[in-house]
VORO-336039 format. One record per residue (C-alpha): x, y, z; residue in three letters; residue number from 1. Coordinates in Angstrom, 2 decimals, m for minus. Layout:
BEGIN
<r X="X" Y="Y" Z="Z" res="ala" n="NUM"/>
...
END
This chain:
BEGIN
<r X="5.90" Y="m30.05" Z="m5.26" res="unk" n="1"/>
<r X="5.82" Y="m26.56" Z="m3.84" res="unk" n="2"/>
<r X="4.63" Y="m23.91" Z="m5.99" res="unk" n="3"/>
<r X="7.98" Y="m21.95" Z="m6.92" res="unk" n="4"/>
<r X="9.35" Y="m25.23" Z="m8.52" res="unk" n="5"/>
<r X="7.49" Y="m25.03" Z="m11.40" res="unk" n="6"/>
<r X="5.68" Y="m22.69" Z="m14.26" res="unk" n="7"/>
<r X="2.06" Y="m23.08" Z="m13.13" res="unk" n="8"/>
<r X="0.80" Y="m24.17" Z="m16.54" res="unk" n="9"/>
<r X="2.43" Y="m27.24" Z="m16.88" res="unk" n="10"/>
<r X="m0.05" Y="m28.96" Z="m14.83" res="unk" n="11"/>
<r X="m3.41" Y="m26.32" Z="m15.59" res="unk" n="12"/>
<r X="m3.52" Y="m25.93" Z="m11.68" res="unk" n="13"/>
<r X="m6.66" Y="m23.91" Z="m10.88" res="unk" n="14"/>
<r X="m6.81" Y="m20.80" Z="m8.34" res="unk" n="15"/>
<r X="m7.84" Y="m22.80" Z="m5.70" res="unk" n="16"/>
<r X="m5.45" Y="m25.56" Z="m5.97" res="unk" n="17"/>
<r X="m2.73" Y="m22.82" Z="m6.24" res="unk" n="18"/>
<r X="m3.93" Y="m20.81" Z="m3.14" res="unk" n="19"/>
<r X="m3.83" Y="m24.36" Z="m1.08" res="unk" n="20"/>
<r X="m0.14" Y="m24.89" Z="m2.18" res="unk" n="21"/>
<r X="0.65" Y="m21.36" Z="m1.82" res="unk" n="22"/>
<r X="m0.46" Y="m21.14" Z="1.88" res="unk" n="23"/>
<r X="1.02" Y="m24.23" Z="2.98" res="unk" n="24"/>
<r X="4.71" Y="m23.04" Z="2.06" res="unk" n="25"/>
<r X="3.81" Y="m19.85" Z="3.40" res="unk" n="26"/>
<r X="2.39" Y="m21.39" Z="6.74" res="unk" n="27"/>
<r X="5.02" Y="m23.62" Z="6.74" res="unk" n="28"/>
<r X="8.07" Y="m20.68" Z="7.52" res="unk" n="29"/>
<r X="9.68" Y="m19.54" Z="10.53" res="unk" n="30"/>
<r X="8.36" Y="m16.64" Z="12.42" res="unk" n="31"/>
<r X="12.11" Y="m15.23" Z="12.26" res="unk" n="32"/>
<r X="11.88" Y="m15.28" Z="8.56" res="unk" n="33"/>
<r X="8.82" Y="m13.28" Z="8.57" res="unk" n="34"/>
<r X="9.77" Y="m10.68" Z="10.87" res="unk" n="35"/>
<r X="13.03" Y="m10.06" Z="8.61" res="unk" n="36"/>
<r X="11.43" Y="m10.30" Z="5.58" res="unk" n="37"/>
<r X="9.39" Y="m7.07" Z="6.93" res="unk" n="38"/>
<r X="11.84" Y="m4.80" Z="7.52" res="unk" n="39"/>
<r X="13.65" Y="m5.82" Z="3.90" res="unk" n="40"/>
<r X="10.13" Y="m5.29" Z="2.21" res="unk" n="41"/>
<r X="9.27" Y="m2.18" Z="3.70" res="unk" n="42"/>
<r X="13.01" Y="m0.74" Z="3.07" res="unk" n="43"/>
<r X="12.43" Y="m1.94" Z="m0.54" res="unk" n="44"/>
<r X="8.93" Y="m0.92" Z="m0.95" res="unk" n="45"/>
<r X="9.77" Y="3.11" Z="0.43" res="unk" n="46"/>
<r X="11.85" Y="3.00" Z="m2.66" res="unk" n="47"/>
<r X="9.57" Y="2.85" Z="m5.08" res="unk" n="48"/>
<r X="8.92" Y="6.02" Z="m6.80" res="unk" n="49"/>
<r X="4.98" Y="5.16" Z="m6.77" res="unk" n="50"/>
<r X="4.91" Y="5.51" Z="m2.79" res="unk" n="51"/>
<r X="7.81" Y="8.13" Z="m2.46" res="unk" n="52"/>
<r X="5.30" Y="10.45" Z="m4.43" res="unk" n="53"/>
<r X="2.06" Y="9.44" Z="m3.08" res="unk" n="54"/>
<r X="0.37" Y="11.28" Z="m0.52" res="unk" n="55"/>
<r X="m2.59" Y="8.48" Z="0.41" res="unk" n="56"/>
<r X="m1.55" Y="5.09" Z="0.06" res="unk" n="57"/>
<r X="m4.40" Y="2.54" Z="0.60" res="unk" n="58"/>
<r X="m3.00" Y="m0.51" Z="2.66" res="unk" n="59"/>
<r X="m3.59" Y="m3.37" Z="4.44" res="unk" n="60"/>
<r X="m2.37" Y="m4.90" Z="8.21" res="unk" n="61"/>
<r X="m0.73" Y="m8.02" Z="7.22" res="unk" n="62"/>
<r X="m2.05" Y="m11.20" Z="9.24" res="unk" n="63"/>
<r X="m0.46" Y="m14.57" Z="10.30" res="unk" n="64"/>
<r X="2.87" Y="m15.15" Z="7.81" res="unk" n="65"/>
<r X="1.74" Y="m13.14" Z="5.22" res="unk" n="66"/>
<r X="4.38" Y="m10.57" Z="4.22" res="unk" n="67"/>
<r X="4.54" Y="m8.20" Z="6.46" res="unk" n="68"/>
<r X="3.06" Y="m5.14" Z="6.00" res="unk" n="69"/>
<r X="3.79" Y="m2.99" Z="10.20" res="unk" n="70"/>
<r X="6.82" Y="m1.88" Z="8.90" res="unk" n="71"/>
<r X="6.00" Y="m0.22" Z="6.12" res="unk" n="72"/>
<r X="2.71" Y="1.44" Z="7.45" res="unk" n="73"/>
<r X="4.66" Y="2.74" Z="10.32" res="unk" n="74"/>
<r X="7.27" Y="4.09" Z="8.04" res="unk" n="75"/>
<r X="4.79" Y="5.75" Z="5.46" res="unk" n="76"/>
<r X="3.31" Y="7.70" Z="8.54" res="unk" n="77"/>
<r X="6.36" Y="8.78" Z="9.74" res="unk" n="78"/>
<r X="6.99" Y="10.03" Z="6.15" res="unk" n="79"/>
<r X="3.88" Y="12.24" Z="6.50" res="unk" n="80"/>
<r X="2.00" Y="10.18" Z="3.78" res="unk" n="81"/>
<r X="m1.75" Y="9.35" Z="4.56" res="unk" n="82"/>
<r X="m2.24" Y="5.68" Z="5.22" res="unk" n="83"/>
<r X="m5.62" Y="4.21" Z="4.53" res="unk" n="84"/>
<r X="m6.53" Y="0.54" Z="5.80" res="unk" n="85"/>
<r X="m9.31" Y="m1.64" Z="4.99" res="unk" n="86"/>
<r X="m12.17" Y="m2.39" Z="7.20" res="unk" n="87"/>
<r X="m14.34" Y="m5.88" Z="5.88" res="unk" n="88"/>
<r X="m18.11" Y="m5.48" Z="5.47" res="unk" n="89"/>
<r X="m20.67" Y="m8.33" Z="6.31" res="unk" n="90"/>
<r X="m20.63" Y="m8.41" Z="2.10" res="unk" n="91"/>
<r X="m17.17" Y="m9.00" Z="2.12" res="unk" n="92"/>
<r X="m17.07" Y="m5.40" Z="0.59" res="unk" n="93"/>
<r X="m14.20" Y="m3.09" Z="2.40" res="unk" n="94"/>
<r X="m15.23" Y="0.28" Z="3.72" res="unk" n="95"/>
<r X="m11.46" Y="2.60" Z="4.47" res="unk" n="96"/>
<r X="m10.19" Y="4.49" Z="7.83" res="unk" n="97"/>
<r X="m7.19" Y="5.93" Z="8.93" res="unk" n="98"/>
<r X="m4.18" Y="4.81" Z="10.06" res="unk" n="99"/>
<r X="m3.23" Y="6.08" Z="13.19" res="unk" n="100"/>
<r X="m0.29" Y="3.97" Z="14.87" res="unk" n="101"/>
<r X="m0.43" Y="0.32" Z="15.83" res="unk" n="102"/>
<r X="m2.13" Y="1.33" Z="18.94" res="unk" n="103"/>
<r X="m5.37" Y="2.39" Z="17.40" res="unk" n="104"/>
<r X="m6.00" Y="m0.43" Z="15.50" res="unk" n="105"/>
<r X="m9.15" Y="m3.20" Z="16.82" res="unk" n="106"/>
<r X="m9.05" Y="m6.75" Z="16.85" res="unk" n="107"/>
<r X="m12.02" Y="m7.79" Z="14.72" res="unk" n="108"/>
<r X="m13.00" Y="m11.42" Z="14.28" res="unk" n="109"/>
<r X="m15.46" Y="m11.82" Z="11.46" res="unk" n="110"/>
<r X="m17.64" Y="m14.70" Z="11.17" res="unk" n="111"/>
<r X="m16.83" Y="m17.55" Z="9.70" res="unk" n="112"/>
<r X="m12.64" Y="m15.70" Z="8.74" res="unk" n="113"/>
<r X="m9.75" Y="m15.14" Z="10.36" res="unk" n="114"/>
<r X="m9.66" Y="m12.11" Z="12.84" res="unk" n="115"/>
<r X="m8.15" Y="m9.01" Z="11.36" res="unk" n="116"/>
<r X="m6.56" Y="m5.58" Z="12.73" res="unk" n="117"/>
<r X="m8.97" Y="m3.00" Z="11.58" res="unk" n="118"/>
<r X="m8.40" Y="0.70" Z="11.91" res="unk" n="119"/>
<r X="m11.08" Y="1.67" Z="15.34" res="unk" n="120"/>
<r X="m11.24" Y="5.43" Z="13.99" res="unk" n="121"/>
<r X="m13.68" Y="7.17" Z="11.52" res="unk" n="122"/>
<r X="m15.69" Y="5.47" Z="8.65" res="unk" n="123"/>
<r X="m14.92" Y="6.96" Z="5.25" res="unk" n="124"/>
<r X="m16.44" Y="4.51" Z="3.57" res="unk" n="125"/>
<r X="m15.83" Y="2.47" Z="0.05" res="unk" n="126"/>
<r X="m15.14" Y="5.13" Z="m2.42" res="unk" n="127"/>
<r X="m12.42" Y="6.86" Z="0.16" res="unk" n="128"/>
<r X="m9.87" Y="4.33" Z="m2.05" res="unk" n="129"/>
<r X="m10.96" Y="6.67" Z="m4.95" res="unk" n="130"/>
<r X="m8.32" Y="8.90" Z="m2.58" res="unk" n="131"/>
<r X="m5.77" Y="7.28" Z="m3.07" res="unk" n="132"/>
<r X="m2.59" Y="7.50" Z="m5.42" res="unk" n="133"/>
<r X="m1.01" Y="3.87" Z="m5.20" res="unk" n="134"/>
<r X="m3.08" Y="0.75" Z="m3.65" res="unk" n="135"/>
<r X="m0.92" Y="m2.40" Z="m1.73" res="unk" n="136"/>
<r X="m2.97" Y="m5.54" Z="m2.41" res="unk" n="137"/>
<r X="m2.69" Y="m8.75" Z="m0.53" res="unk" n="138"/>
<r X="m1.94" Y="m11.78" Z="m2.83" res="unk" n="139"/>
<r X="m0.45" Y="m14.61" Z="m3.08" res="unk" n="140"/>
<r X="1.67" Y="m14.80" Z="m6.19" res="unk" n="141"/>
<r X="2.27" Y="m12.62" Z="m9.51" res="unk" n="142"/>
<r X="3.16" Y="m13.80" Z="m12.28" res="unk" n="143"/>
<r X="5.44" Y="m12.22" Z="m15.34" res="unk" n="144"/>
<r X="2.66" Y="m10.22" Z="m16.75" res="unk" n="145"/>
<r X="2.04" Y="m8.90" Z="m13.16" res="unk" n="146"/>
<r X="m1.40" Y="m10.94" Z="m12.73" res="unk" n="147"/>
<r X="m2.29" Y="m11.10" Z="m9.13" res="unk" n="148"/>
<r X="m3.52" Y="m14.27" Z="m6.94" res="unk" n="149"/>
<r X="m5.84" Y="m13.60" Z="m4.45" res="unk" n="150"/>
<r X="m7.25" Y="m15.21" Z="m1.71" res="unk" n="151"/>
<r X="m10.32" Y="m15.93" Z="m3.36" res="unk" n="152"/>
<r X="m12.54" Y="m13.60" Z="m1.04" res="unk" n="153"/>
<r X="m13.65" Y="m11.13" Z="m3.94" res="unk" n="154"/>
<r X="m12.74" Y="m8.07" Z="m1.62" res="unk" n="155"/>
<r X="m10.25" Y="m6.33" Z="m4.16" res="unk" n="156"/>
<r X="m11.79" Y="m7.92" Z="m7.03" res="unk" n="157"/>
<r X="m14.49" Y="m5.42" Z="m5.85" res="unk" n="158"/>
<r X="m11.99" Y="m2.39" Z="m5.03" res="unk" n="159"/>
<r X="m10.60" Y="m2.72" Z="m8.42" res="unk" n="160"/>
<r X="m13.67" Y="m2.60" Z="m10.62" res="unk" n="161"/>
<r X="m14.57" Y="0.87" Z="m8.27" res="unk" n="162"/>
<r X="m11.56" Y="2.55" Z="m9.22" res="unk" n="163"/>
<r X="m12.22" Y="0.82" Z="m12.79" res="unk" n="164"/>
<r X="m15.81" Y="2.58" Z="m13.05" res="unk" n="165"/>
<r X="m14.65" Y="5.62" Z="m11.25" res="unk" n="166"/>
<r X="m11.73" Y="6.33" Z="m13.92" res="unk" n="167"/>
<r X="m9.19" Y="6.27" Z="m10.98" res="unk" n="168"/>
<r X="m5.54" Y="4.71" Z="m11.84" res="unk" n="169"/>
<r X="m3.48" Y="4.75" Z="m8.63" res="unk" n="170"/>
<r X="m0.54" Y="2.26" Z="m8.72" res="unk" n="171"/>
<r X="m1.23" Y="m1.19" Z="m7.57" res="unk" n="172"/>
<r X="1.36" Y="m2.78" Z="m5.64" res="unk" n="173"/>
<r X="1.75" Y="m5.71" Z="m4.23" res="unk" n="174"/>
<r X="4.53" Y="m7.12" Z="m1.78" res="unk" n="175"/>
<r X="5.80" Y="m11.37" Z="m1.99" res="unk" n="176"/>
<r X="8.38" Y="m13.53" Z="m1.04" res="unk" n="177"/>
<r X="10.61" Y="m14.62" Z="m3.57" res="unk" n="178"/>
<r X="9.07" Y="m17.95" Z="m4.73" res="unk" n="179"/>
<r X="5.41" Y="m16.48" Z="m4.84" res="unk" n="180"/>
<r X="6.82" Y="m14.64" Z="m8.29" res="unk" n="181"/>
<r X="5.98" Y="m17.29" Z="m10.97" res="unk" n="182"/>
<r X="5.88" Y="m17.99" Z="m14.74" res="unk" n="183"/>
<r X="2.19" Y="m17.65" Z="m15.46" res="unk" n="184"/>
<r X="m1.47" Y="m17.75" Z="m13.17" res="unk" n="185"/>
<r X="m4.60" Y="m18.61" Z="m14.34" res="unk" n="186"/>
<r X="m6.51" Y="m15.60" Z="m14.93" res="unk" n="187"/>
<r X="m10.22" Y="m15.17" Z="m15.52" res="unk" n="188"/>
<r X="m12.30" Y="m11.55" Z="m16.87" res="unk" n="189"/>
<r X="m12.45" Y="m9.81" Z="m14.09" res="unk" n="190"/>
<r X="m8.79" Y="m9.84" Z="m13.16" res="unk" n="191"/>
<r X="m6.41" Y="m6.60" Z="m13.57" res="unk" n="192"/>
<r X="m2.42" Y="m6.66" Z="m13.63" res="unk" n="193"/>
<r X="m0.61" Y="m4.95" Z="m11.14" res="unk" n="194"/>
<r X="1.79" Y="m2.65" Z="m11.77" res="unk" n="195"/>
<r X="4.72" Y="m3.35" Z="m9.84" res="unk" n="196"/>
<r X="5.91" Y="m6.18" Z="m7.31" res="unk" n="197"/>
<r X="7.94" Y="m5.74" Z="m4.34" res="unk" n="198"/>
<r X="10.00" Y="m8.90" Z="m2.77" res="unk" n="199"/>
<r X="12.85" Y="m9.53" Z="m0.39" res="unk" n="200"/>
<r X="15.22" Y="m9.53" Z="m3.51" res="unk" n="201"/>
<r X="14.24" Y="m6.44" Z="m5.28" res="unk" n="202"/>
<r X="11.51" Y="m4.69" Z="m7.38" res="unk" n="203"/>
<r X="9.80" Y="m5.67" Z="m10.72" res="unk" n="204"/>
<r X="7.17" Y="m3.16" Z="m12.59" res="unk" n="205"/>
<r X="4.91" Y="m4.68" Z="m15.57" res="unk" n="206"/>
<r X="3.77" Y="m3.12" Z="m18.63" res="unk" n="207"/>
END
């Protein structure tokens, strides 16, 4: 049964069960899909107000069918906002650089993970997310109190308690495909709602 068929507590699924179902309907689409789903998302996702007004967004370079993010960084440049993107520490820990184009980002293949697209300018290290006014996080699903699965990795579990300790409360944002919006997640302690979701079919903001 594929994850959007059902409200995740009927079963008590835990995270990692859910990210293994998750990934295999993602990994399972067709590259067309993806690449269309990109340029509806980032159209969708310029909308928001959060981004409109924002003059550094902290991102992310989407990777294998995830939903894509190339659009949208490309377009918040153009726009004159200042793009951050993530660049993983040996801790799993991100450190932040610019964004400078598509054509200044590395190929980076991390031990032991899948290779990422990492910005090959400047260092401005962890706390340059303190920077920014709205945050896009990777995930998997959301649920209807805007809970967030991750990957499991820890790396914005990390970038959440530093804005947490730091008093900073940019908007969190996170873009999905359609059936990755569920009923309910399992949450633990740590874990922080986001404030707005962004999917092929429209927009939804949480309390």
């Amino acid at each position: 049964m594929s994850p959007h068929t059902r409200d995740a507590r009927d079963a008590h699924p835990d995270k990692r069960t859910l990210r293994r179902e998750f990934l295999a309907v993602r990994n399972a689409l067709p590259e067309d899909d993806v690449r269309e789903t990109e340029t509806v998302l980032a159209r969708r996702a310029l909308d928001l107000d959060e981004l409109a007004t924002a003059r550094t967004v902290a991102a992310y370079v989407s990777v294998g069918n995830e939903p894509g993010t190339g659009a949208l960084l490309d377009a918040l440049r153009a726009r004159g906002t200042r793009v951050l993107l993530p660049v993983l520490l040996p801790d799993n820990d991100l450190d932040w650089g610019t964004y400078d184009g598509t054509g200044a980002l590395v190929r980076v293949q991390h031990p032991g993970k899948m290779a990422l697209l990492e910005p090959g300018g400047e260092r401005l290290g962890p706390d340059a997310v303190l920077e920014a006014e709205a945050v896009l996080l990777p995930g998997l699903a959301v649920d209807a109190r805007g809970m967030r699965l991750g990957r499991g990795g820890g790396s914005y579990d990390r970038v959440l308690a530093r804005l947490a300790a730091a008093g900073a409360h940019p908007a969190l944002v996170v873009l999905l495909y359609d059936r990755e919006v569920v009923a309910h997640l399992p949450e633990e302690a740590h874990d922080k709602a986001v404030h707005a979701v962004v999917t092929p079919s429209g927009t939804a903001r949480f309390a």
